[in-house]
Every structure is written in structure tokens, then in C-alpha cells.
Backbone as CSV, one residue per row, in Angstrom:
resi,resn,N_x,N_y,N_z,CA_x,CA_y,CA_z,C_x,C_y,C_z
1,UNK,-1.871,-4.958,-5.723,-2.331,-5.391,-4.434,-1.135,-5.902,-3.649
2,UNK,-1.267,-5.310,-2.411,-0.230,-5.928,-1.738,-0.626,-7.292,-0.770
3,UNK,0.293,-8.154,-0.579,0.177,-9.042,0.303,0.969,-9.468,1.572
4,UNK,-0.045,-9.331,2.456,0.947,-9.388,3.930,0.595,-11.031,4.201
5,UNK,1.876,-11.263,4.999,1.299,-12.700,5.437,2.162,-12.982,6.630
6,UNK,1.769,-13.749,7.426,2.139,-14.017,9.115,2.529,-15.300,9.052
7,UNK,3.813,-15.525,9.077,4.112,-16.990,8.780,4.421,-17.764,10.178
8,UNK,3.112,-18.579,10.188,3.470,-19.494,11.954,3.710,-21.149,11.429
9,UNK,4.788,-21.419,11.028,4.991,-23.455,10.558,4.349,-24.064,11.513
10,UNK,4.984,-23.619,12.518,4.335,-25.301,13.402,2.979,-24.647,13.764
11,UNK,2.246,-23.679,14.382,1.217,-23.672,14.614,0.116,-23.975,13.051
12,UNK,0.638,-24.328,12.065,-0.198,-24.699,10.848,0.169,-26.353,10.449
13,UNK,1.168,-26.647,10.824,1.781,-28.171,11.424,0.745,-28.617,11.994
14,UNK,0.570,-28.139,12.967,-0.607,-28.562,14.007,-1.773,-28.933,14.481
15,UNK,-2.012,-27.724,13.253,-3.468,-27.540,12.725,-4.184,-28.914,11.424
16,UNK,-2.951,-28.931,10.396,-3.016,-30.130,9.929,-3.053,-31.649,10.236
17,UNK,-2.316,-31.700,11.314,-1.892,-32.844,11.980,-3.734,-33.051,13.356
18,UNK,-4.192,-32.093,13.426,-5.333,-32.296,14.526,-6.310,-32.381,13.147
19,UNK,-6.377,-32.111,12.468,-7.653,-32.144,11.417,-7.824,-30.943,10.891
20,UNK,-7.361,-29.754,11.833,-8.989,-28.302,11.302,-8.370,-27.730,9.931
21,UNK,-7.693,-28.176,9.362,-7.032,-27.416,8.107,-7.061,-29.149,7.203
22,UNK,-7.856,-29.331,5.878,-7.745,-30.348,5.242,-7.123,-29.701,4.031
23,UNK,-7.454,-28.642,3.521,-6.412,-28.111,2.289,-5.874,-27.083,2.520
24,UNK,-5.248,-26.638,1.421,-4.599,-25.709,1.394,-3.897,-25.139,0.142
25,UNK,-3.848,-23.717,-0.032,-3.289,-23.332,-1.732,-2.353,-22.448,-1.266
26,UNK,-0.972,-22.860,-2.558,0.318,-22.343,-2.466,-0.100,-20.542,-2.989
27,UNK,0.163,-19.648,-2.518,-0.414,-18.559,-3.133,1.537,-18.082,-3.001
28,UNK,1.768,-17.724,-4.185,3.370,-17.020,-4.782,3.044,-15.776,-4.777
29,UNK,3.852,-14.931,-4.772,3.880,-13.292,-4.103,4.023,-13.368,-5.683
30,UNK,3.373,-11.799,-5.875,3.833,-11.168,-7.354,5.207,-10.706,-7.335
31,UNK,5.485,-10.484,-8.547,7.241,-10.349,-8.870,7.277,-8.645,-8.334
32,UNK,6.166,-7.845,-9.028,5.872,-6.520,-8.943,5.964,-6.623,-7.827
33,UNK,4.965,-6.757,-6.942,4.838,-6.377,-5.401,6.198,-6.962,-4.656
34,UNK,6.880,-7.913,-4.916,8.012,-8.209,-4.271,9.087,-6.949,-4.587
35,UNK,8.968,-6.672,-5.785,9.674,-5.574,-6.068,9.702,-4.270,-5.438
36,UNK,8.598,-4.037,-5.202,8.056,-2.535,-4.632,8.495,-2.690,-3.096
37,UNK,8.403,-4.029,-2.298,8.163,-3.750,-1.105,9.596,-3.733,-0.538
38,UNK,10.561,-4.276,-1.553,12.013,-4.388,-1.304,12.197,-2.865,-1.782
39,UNK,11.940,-2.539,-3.075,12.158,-0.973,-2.626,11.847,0.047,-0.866
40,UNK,10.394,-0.255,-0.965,10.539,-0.004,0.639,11.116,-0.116,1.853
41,UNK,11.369,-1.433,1.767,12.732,-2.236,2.454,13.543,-1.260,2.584
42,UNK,14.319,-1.490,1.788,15.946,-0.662,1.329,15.799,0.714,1.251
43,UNK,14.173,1.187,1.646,14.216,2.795,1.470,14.762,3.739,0.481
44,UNK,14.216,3.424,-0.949,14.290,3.518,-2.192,13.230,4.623,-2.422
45,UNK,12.030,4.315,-1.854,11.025,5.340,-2.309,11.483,6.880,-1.759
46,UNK,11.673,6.573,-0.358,11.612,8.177,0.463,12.798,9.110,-0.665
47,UNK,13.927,8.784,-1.227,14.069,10.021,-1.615,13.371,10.481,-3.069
48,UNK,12.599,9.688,-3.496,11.387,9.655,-5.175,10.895,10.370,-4.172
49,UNK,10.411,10.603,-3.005,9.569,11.487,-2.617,9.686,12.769,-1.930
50,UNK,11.022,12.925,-1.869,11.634,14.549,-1.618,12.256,15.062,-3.094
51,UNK,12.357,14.182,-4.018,12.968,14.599,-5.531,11.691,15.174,-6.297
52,UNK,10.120,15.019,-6.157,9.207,15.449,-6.698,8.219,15.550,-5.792
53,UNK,7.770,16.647,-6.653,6.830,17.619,-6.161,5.120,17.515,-6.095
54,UNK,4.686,17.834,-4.905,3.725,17.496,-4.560,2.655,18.701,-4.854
55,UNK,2.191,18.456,-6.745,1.596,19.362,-6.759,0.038,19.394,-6.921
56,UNK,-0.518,18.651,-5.969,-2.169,18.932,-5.572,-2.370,20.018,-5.163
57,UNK,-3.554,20.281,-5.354,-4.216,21.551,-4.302,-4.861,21.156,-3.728
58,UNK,-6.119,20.227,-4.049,-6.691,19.381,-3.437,-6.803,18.072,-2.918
59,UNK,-7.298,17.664,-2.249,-7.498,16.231,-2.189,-6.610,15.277,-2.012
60,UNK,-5.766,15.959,-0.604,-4.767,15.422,-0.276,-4.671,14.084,0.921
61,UNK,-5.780,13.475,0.612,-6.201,12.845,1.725,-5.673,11.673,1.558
62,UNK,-5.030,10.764,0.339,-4.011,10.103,0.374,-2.741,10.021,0.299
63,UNK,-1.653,10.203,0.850,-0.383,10.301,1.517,0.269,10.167,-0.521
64,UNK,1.387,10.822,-0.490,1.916,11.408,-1.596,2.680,9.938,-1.872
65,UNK,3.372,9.228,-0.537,4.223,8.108,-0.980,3.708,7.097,-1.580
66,UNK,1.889,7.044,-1.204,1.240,5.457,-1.205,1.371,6.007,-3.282
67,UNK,1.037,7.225,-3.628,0.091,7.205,-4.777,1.668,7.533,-5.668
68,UNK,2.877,7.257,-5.454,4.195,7.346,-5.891,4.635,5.514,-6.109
69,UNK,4.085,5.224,-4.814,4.018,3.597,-4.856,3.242,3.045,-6.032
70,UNK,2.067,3.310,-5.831,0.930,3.259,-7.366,1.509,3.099,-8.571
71,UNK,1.976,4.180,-8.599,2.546,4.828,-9.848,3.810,3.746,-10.208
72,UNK,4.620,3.553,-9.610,5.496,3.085,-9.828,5.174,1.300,-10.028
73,UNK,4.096,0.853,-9.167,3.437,-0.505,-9.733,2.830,-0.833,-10.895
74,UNK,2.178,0.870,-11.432,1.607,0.160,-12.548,2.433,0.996,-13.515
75,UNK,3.549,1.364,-13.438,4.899,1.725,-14.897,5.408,0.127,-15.143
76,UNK,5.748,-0.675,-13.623,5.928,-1.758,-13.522,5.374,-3.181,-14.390
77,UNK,3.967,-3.021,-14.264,2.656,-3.274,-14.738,3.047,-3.573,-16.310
78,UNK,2.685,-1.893,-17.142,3.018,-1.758,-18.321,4.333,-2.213,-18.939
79,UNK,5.241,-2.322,-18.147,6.607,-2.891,-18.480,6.719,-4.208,-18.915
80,UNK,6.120,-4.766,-18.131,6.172,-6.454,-17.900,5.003,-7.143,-18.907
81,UNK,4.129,-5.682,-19.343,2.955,-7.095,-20.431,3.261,-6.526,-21.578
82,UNK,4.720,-5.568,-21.899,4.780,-5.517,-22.783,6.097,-6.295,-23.812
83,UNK,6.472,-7.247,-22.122,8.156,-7.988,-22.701,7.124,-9.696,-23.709
């Protein structure tokens, strides 16, 4: 799962300080997904995706990079519950 997040300090400053926010939970990015998205970043994936081959016939209705992304989260996945 990926996680996007919109970081506004003072407008959540603000919010605390007037009342409408009384808690709040630290939520830490996964190591995986930090990983993947810095691959994206740095444009790591696009050439994994001219180096192999896109061999569906069918059912091409999800984009070749997202399900290369997949793939590569859960090799990630298996890596890490097996240290």
C-alpha cells in the first residue's frame, strides 16, 4: 500500500491550538514503500520496464509499470520476513 500525505505544520498547529484536532497518531511510512517510491523518484523502474517484456494477450487494463511495481514490493516483502 502506498501512502500519500500533504504535509501543512502550521495549518495543523492551528487546528490544535483552536481545539478541532484533540489527538493524533504518528503513522511511519513503510521501509518497502519508501523504497519503491525512491525508486520512482530516481526513475529506476522505467528502464525494468523497457528491459522486459510485456507478454499478456489479455487483460491489459492495468498499466505494465504499476504490476512491475507489485512485483517488485512483494520480492521486497518475501525478502524482509525472511531476514
Amino acid at each position: 500500500m502506498m501512502q500519500l500525505c500533504q504535509k501543512d505544520k502550521e495549518r495543523v498547529l492551528n487546528a490544535i491550538k483552536s481545539g478541532h484536532i484533540d489527538a493524533a497518531d504518528l503513522s511511519l511510512p513503510n521501509l518497502i514503500d519508501t523504497i519503491v517510491l525512491t525508486m520512482k523518484q530516481k526513475n529506476l523502474l522505467a528502464p525494468l520496464e523497457d528491459c522486459l517484456e510485456d507478454k499478456r494477450s489479455d487483460n491489459k487494463k492495468i498499466p505494465f509499470e504499476i504490476l512491475l511495481t507489485l512485483a517488485i514490493t512483494a520480492k521486497l516483502k518475501l525478502k524482509f520476513l525472511s531476514l
